[in-house]
C-alpha positions as CSV (number, residue, x, y, z in Angstrom):
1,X,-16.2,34.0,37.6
2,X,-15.7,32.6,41.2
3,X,-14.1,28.6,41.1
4,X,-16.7,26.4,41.8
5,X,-16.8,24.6,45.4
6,X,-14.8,21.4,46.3
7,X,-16.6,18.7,45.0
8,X,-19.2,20.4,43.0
9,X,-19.9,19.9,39.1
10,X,-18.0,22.0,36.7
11,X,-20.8,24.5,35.9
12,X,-21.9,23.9,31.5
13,X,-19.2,25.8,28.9
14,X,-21.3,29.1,27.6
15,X,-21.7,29.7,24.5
16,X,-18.6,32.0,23.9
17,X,-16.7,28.7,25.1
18,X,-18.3,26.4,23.1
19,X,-17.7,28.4,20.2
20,X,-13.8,28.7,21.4
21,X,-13.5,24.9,21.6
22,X,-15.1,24.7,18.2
23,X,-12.9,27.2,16.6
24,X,-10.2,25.2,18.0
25,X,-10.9,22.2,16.8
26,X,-11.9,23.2,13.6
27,X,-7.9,25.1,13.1
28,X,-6.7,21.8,14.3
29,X,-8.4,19.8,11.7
30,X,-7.2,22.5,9.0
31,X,-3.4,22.3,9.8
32,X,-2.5,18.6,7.6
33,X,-4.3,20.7,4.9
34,X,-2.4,23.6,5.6
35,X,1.1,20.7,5.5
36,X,-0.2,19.5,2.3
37,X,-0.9,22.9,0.2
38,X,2.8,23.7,1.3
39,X,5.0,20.1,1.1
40,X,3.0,18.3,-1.1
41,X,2.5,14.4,-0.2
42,X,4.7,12.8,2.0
43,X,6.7,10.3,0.9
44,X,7.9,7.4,2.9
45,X,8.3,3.8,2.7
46,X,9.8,2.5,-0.5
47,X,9.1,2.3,-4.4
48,X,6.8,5.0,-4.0
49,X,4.9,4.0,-0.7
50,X,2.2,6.9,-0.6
51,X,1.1,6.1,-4.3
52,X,0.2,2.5,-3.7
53,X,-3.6,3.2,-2.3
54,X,-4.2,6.0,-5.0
55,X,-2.9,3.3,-7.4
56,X,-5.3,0.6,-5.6
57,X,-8.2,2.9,-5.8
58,X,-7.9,3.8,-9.2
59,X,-7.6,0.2,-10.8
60,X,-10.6,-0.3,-8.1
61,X,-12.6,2.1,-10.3
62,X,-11.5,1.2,-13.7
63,X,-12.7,-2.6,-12.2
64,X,-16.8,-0.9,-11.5
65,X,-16.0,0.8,-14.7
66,X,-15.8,-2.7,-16.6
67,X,-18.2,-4.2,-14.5
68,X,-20.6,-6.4,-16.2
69,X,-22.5,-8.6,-13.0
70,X,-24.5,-7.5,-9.7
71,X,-22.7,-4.9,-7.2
72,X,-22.2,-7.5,-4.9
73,X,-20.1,-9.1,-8.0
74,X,-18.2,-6.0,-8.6
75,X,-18.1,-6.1,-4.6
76,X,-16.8,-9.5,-4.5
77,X,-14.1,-8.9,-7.4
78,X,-12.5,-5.7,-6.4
79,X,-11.0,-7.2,-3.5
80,X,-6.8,-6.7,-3.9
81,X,-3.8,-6.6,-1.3
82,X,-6.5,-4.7,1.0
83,X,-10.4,-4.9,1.0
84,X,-12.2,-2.3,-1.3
85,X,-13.9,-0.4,1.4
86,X,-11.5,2.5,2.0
87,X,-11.5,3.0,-2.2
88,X,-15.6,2.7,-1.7
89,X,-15.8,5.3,1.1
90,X,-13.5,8.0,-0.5
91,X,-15.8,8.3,-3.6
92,X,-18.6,10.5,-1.8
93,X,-15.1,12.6,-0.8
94,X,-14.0,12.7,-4.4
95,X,-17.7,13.8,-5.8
96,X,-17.5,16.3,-3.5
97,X,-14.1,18.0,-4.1
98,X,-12.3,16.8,-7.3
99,X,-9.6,14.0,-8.1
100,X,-6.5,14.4,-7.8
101,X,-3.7,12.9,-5.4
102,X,-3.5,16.2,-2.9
103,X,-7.4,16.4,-2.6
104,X,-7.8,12.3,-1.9
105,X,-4.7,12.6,0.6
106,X,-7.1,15.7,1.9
107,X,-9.7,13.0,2.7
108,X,-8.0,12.1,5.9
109,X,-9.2,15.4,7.3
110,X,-13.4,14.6,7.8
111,X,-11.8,10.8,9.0
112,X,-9.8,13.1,11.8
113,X,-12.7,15.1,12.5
114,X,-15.2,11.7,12.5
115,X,-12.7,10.0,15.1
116,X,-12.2,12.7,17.1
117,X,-16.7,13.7,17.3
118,X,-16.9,9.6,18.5
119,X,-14.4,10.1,21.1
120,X,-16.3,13.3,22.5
121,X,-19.5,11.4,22.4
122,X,-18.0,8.1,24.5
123,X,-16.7,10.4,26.8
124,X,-20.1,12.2,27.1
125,X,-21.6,8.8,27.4
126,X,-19.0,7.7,29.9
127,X,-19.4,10.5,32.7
128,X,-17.5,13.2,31.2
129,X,-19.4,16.5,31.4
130,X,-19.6,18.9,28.3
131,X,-16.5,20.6,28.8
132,X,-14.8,17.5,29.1
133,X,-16.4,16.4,25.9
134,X,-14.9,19.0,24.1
135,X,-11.6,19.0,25.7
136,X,-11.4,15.2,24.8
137,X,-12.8,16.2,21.2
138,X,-9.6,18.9,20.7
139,X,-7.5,16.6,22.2
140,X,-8.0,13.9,19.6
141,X,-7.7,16.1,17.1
142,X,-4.2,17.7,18.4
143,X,-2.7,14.1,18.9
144,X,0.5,13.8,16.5
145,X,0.2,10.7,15.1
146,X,-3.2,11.8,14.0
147,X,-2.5,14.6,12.9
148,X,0.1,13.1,10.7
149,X,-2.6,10.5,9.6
150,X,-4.5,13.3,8.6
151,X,-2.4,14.1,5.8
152,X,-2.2,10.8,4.2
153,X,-4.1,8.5,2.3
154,X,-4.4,5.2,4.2
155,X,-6.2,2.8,6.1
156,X,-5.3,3.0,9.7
157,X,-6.9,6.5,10.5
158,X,-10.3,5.4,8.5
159,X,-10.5,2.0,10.2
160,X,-9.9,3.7,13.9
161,X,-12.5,6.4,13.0
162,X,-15.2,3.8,12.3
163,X,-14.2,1.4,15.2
164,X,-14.4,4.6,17.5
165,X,-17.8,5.5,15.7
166,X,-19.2,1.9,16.5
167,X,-18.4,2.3,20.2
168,X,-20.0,5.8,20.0
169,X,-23.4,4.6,18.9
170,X,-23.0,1.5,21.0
171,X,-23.3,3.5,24.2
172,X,-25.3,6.3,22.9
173,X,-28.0,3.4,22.1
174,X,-27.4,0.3,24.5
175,X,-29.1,2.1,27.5
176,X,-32.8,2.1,25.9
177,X,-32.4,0.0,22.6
178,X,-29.5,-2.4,22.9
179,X,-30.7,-4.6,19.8
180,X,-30.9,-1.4,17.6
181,X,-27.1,-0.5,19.2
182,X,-26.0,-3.6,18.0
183,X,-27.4,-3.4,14.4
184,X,-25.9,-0.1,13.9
185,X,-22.6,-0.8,16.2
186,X,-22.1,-3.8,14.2
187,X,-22.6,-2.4,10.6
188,X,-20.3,0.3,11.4
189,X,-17.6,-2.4,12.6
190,X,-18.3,-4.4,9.5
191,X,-17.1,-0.9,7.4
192,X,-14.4,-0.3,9.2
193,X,-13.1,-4.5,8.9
194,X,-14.0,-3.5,5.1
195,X,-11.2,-1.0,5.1
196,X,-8.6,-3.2,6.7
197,X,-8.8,-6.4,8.6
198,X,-7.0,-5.4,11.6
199,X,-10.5,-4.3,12.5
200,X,-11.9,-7.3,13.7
201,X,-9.5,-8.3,16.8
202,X,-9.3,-4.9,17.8
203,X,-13.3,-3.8,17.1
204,X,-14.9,-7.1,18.3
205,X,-13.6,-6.6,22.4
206,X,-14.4,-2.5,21.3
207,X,-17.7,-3.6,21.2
208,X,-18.2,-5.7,24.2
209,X,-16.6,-3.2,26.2
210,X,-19.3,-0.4,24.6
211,X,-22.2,-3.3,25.5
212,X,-20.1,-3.7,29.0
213,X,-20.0,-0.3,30.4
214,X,-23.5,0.3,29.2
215,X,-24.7,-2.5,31.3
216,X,-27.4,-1.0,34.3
217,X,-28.3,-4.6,35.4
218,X,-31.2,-7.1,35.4
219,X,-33.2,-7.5,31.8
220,X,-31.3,-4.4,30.5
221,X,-28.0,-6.9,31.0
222,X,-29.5,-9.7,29.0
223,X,-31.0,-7.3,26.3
224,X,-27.2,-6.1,25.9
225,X,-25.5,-9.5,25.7
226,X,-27.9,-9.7,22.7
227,X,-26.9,-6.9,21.4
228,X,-23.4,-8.1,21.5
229,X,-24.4,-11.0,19.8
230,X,-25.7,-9.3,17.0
231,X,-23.1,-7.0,16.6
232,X,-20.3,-9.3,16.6
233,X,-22.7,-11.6,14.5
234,X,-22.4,-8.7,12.2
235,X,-19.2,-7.6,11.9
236,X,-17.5,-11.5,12.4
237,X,-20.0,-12.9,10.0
238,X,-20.5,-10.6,7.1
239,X,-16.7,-10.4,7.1
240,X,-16.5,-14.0,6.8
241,X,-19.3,-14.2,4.3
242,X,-17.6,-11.7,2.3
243,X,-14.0,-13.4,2.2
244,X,-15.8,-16.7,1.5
245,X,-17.7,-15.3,-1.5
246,X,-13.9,-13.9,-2.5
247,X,-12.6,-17.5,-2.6
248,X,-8.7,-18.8,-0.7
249,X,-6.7,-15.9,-2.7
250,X,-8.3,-12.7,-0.8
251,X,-7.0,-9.8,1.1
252,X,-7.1,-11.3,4.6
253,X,-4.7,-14.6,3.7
254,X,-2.3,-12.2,2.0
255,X,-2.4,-9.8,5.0
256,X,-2.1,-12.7,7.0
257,X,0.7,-14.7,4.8
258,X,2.9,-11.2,4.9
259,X,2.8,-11.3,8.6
260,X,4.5,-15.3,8.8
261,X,7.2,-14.1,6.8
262,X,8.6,-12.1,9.5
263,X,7.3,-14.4,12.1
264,X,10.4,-16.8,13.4
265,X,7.4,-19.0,14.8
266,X,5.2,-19.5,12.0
267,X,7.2,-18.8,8.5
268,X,8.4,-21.9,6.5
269,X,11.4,-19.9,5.8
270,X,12.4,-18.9,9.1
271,X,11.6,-22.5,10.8
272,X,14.1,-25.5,11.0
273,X,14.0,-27.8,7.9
274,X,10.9,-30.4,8.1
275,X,9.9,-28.4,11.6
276,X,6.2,-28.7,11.6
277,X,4.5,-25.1,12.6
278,X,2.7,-24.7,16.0
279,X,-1.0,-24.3,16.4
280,X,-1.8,-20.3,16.9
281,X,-2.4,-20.3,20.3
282,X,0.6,-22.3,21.0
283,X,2.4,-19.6,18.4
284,X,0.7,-16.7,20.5
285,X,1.9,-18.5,23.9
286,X,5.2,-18.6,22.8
287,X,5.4,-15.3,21.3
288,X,4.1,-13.5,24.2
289,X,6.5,-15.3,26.3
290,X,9.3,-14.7,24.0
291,X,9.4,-10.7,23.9
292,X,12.5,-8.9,26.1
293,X,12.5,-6.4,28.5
294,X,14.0,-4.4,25.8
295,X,11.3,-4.8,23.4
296,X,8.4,-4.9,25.6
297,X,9.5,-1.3,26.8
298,X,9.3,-0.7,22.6
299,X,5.4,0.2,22.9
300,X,5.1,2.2,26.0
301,X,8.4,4.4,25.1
302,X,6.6,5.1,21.9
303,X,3.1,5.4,23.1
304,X,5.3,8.5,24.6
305,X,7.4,9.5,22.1
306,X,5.4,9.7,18.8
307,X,1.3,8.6,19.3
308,X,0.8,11.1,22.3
309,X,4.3,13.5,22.4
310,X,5.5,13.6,26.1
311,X,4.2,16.8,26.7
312,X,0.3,15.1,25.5
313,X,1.2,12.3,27.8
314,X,2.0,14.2,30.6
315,X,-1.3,16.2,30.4
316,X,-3.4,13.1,30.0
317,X,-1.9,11.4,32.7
318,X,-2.6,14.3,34.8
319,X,-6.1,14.2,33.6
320,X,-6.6,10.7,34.0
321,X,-5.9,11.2,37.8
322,X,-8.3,14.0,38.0
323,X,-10.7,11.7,36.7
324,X,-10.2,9.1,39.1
325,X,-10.2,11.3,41.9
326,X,-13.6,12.2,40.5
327,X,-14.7,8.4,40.7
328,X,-15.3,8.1,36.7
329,X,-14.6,4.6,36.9
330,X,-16.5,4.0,33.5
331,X,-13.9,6.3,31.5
332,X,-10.8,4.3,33.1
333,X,-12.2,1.3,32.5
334,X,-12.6,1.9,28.7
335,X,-8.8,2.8,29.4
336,X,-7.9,-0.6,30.9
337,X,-10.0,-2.5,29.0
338,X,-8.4,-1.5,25.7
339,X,-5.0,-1.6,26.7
340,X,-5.2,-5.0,27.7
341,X,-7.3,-6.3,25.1
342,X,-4.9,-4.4,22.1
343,X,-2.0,-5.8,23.9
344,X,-2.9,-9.2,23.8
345,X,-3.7,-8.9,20.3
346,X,-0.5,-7.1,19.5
347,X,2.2,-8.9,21.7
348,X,0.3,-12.1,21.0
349,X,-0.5,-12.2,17.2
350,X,2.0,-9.5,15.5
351,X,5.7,-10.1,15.4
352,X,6.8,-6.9,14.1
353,X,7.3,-3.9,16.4
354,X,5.1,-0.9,14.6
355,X,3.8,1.4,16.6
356,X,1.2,1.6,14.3
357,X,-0.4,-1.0,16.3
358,X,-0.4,1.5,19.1
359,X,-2.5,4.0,17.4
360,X,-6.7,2.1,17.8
361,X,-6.0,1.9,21.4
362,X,-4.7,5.7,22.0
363,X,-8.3,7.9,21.9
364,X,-8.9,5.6,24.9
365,X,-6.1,7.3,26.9
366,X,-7.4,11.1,25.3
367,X,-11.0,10.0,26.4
368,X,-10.1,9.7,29.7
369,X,-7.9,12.1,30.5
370,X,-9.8,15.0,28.0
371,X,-12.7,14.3,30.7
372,X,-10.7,15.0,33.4
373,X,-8.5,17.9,32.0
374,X,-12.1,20.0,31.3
375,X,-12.6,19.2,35.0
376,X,-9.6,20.4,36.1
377,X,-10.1,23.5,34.0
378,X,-12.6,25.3,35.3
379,X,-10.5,28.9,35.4
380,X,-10.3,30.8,32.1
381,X,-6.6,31.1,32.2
382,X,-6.5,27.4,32.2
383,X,-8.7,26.8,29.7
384,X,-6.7,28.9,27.7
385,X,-3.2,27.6,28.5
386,X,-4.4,23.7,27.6
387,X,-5.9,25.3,24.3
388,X,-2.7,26.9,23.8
389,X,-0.6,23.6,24.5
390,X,-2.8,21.6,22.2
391,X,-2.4,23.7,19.2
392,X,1.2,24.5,20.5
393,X,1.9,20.5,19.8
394,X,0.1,20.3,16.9
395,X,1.7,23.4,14.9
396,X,5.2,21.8,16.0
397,X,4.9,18.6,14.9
398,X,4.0,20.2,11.1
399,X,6.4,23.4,10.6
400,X,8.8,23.7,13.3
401,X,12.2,23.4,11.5
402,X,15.0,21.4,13.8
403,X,16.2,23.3,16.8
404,X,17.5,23.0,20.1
405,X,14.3,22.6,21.8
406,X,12.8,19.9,19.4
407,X,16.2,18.0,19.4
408,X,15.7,14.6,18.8
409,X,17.9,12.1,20.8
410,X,17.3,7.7,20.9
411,X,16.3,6.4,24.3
412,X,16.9,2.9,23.1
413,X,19.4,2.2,20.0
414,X,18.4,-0.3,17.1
415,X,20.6,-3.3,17.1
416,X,22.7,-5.0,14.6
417,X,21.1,-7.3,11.8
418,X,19.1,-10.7,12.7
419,X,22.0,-13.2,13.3
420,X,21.3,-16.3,10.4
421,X,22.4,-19.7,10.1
422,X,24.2,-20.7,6.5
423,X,23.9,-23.8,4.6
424,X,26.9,-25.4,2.9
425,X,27.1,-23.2,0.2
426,X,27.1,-20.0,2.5
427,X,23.1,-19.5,1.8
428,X,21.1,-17.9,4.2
429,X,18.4,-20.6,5.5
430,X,16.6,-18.7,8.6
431,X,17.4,-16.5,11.0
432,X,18.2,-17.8,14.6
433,X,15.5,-17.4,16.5
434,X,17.7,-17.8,20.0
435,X,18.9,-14.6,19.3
436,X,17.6,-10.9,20.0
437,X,14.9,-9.4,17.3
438,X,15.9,-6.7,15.4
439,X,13.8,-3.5,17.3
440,X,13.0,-0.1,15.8
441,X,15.0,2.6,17.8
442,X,12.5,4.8,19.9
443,X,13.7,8.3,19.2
444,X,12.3,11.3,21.3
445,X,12.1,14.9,19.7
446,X,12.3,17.0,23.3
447,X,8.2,17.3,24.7
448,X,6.9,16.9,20.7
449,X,5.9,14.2,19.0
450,X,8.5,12.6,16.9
451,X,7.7,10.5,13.4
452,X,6.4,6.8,13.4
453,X,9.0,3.9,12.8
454,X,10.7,4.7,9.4
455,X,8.0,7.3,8.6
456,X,5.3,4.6,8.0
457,X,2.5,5.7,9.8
458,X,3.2,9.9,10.4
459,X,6.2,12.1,9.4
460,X,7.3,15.6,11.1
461,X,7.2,18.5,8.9
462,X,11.3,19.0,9.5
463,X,11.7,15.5,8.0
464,X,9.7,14.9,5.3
465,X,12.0,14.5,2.2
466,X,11.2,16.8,-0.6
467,X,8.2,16.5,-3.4
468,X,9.8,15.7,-6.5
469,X,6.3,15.8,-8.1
470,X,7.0,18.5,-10.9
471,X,10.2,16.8,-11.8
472,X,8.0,13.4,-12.5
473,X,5.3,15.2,-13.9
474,X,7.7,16.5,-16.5
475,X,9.4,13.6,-17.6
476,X,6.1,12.1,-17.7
477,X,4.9,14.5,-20.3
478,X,8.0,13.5,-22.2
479,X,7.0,9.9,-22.4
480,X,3.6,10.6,-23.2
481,X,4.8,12.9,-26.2
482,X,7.2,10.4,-27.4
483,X,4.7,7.7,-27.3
484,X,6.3,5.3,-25.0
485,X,4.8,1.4,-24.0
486,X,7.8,0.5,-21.7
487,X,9.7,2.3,-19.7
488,X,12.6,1.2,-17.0
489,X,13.5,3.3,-13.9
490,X,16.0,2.4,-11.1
491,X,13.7,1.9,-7.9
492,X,16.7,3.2,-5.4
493,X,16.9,6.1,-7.2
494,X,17.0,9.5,-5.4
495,X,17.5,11.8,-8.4
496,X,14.1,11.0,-8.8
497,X,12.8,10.8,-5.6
498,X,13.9,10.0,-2.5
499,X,12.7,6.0,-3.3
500,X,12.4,6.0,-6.7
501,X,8.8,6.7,-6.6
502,X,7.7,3.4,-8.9
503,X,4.0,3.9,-7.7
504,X,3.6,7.2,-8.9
505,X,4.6,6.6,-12.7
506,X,1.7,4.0,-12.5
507,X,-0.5,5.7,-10.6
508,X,0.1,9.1,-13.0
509,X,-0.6,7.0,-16.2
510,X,-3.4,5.3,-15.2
511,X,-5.2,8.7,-13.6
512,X,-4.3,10.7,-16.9
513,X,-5.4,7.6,-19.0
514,X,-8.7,6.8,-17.0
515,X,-9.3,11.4,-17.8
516,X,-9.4,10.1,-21.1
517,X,-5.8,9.5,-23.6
518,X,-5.3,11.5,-26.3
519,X,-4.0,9.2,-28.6
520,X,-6.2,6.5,-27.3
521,X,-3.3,4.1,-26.8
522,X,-3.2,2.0,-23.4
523,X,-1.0,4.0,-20.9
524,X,2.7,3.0,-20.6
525,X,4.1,0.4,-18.3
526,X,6.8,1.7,-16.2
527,X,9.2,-1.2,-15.0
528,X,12.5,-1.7,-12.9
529,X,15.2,-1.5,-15.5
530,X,17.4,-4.0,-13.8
531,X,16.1,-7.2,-12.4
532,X,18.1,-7.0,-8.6
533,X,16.1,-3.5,-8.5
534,X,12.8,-5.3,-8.3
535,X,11.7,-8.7,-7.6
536,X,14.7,-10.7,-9.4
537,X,12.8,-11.4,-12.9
538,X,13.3,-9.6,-16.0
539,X,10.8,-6.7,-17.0
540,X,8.0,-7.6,-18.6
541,X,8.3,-6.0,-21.3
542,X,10.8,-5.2,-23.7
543,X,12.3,-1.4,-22.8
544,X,12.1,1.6,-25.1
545,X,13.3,4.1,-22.9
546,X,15.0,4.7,-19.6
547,X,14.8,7.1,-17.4
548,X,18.0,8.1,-15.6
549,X,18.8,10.7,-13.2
550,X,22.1,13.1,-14.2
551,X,24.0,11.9,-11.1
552,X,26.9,9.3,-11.8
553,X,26.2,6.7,-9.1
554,X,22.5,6.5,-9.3
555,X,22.8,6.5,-13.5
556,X,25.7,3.7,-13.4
557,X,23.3,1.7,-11.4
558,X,21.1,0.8,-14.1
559,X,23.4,1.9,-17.2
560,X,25.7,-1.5,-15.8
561,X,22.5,-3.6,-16.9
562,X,20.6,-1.6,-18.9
563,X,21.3,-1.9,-23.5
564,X,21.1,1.6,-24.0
565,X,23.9,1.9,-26.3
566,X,23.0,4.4,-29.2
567,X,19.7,5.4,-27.4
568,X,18.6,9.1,-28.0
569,X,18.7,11.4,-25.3
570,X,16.0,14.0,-24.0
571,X,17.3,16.3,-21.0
572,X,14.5,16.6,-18.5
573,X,13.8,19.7,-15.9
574,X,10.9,20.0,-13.5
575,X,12.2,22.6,-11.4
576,X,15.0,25.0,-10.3
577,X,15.9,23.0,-7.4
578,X,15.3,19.4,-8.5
579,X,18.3,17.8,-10.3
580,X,18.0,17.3,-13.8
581,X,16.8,13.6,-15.8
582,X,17.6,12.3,-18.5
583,X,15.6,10.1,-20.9
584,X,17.3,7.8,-23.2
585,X,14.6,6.5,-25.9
586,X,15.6,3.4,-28.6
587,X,14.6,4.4,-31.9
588,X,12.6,7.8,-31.2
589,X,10.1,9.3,-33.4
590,X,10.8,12.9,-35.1
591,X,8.0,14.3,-32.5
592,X,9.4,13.1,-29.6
593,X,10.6,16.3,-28.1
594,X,10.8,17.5,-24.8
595,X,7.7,19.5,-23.8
């Protein structure tokens, strides 16, 4: 095949190519299942972190189960620490394949594959010709933090996928029915605000920018600015409607009150005594004009280092430029648009450094530079080369173990803790605000992508700790044979996991409860067994059994305030490799064995 003259359109893919692409992007969507048929879940966070929305969803259905009023009622009531609309959608999922914690964390995968089919189409819509519509599609799909999303169940990569989605059928629509785009655009943004709230500052300038660069002048422009109206009407309104219905205590003000805390301009506890708060957009203005060089270069460093990888980043910069050179303003447009938008929103409104935030704005960049990268490639051997890089990055980022080429180094170093000001009895009042912020540490693993800040949003393969699942599973099995109500564990406890894993012991009772009990008692509550390990109070309930790992320090942790003098004792295996529990019980029946 001779290259194509200077200047000329990239001829169609065949069919053999298409089919390539497809094949591609189809192994890049199987490779977080092939991560979680071999690790397990991944853990992260604290007290059990990747349990908490399988724990959410499942008192979510045990709440329709007990439903007595209207579905809007049951609507209306489910609402918890996060709306119910994430719990809603994965039940279709669930139908399909089975319960069970690795096939729901499996439901990131058609979220993944969603995401990445809206990109293609806005870069279709946008200029891009078909080859750059599938190069943009296997982009998105090969992206790390994605990728790592994939595997997980949470709200980020569900909310971006139906934000993306709304833009899609925004600009597929606008150009001959722009009211229709902006019935459909808008109910898709409401769904994706329904799944977290985050949605609506970053989906409500998504939209305008879909009704914006679908704009071809005179009536068309006024019927779009309608459509705008109504989708925004949509999304803003039912959202509001919704939380109104839900009364003051709802997801959004808790959300919302959890981000004060660790705001130094708006928290009561981080404010001088009798210091009056600031209006938010005087708290915005002073916030964005309160960020350091330091942290300012935070987001762009780890745009870089772990949402693209620097060898993604390179490629879609390159692309980008081809695009330009081609004149596609609309595609780097979408790319401007977004990041100033999102960077308003996220400088302005959130005082935490996540580079979560980081991860709605990024299919922007794949857009534009996929279109330009299937430009550029017109040769086979190119073609095949940016295949190979793609699935390259992606197969890294899951199973390569820790070598020299994948060494991972920090470009900047965290500081020291927040500096605070005492009271007269040494009590820390607030932290000084006329001193640096804390900042994550923006670590780079060579030209792969390297794991979110403290694994919150993706994890590498060659540091996710170890499943400890079996281990649980089987000490669970012992307290469901000895017939336990109340249980105490030690939260910082890596004998049992690498944080304790509370989540999961509630989460595992209520699933095997809700499959039906056996004894048809309620399941057992499973507590911190020393007050400083959770939230300060006692347990609420009175223990009957601890669960201890066999290691000295983690057991003397909670022996020191747990009364298990006397207790029986039940030595606990789950597998060859996992250290071995114990279970002390108070006052154990003659059938309490261990299974």
């Amino acid at each position: 095949m001779s290259p194509a003259p200077p200047g000329s359109a990239p001829p169609p893919p065949s069919r053999a190519e298409a089919l390539g692409w497809t094949a591609l992007i189809g192994l890049l969507a199987a490779l977080p299942l092939l991560r979680l048929r071999g690790d397990g879940i991944q853990s992260f966070g604290t007290d059990g972190a990747p349990w908490i929305e399988p724990l959410a969803r499942l008192r979510l259905l045990e709440h329709l189960d007990q439903a007595t009023g209207s579905w809007w009622e049951s609507l209306v009531g489910a609402d918890a620490a996060y709306p119910p609309g994430l719990h809603l959608l994965s039940l279709p999922w669930t139908a399909a394949v089975g319960e069970g914690p690795l096939r729901l964390a499996a439901s990131g995968l058609p979220w993944l594959l969603v995401l990445a089919g809206a990109c293609g189409v806005v870069a279709r819509k946008l200029g891009s010709d078909q080859r750059g519509a599938f190069v943009t599609v296997a982009v998105v799909a090969a992206l790390p933090s994605l990728q790592g999303m994939a595997g997980r169940y949470h709200y980020d990569l569900p909310m971006t996928a139906l934000l993306w989605l709304s833009v899609a059928l925004v600009l597929g629509l606008a150009p001959r029915r722009p009211l229709l785009a902006g019935l459909l655009g808008g109910a898709v943004a409401l769904l994706a605000c329904g799944v977290k709230w985050a949605a609506i500052p970053f989906g409500l300038p998504m939209l305008g920018l879909g009704f914006g660069l679908a704009v071809s002048g005179g009536r068309h422009a006024l019927l779009c600015l309608l459509g705008l109206v109504l989708a925004t009407g949509i999304a803003a309104g039912g959202s509001w409607g919704y939380l109104q219905e839900v009364g003051e205590l709802n997801s959004f003000t808790m959300q919302r009150a959890l981000l004060e805390m660790q705001d130094p301009i708006l928290s009561p506890l981080l404010r001088d005594p009798g210091e009056a708060p600031p209006s938010p957009l005087a708290a915005s203005l002073q916030r964005l004009g309160s960020w350091s060089p330091a942290e300012l270069s935070f987001y762009p460093l780890r745009l870089v280092s772990s949402v693209l990888s620097p060898l993604l980043a390179l490629l879609l910069l390159w692309g980008a430029g081809v695009a330009a050179r081609a004149r596609r303003w609309r595609l780097l447009l979408l790319v401007l648009g977004v990041a100033l938008c999102h960077g308003l929103f996220v400088l302005g409104m959130i005082p935490v450094l996540d580079d979560r935030w980081l991860v709605v704005g990024a299919p922007a960049l794949a857009i534009a530079g996929g279109a330009g990268l299937g430009r550029a490639a017109r040769r086979p051997w190119l073609r095949f080369v940016l295949a190979a890089l793609l699935l390259g990055v992606a197969v890294e980022f899951h199973f390569a173990p820790r070598a020299a080429f994948n060494a991972a180094w920090e470009a900047v170093e965290s500081p020291g803790p927040r500096p605070h000001r005492e009271d007269s009895s040494g009590e820390a009042l607030y932290i000084d605000r006329d001193r640096p912020k804390p900042r994550p540490s923006v670590v780079f693993r060579g030209p792969f992508g390297a794991s979110s800040v403290e694994d919150r949003g993706w994890t590498r393969g060659d540091e996710q700790p170890p499943d400890r699942a079996r281990q649980r599973a089987a000490a669970l099995a012992t307290v469901a044979a000895c017939k336990l109500s109340c249980v105490g564990l030690g939260i910082e406890m890596p004998g049992l996991a690498p944080k304790g894993d509370m989540f999961w012991w509630r989460a595992a009772t209520r699933a095997a409860f809700r499959a039906g009990p056996a004894s048809g008692q309620p399941p057992p509550a499973f507590v911190p067994a020393c007050p400083e390990m959770g939230d300060g109070r006692p347990p609420p309930c009175e223990l009957d059994a601890v669960v201890l790992p066999t290691t000295e320090r983690e057991a003397n942790e909670v022996l020191r305030c747990a009364p298990i003098e006397g207790w029986a004792e039940r030595r606990i295996r789950g597998d060859t490799t996992d250290p071995e529990l114990v279970l002390l019980v108070r006052d154990p029946e003659p059938s309490c064995r261990t299974p």
